[in-house]
N, C-alpha and C positions, 0 to 999 in steps of 0.2 A: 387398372383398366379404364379407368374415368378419365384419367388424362392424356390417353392415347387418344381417347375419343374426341377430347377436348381440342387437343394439338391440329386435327385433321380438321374440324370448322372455322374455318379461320371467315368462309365468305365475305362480308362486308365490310366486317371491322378488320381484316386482313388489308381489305383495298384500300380501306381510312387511313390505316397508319400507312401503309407505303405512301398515299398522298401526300400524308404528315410529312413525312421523311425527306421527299422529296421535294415539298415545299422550303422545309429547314434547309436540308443541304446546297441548296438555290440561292436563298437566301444569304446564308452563311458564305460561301463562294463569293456573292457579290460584295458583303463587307473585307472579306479579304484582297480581295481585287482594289478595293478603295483605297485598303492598310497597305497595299505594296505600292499603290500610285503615289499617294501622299509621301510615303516615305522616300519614296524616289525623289519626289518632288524638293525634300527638305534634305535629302540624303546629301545629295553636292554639298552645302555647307559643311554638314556634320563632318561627314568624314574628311574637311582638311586638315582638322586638329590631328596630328601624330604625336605629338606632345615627346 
């Protein structure tokens, strides 16, 4: 019964980590955004080799 009760308080530290989360995921998005630009950027070369 303690954890039920536990589960339902989520008040502040509930909005903390969604902040978290939402900070990371921002974050993380825009390093990925970087990893697909640069690759593109180097991709032309790469992929002439057909070898």
């Amino acid at each position: 019964m303690a954890e039920k009760n536990a589960q339902k308080n989520h008040g502040k530290s509930g909005n903390a980590r969604e902040e978290r989360l939402k900070a990371a995921l921002k974050a993380n998005m825009a390093r990925r955004k970087a990893q697909a630009k640069a690759r593109a950027a180097s991709g032309n070369k790469a992929d002439k080799d057909e070898g």
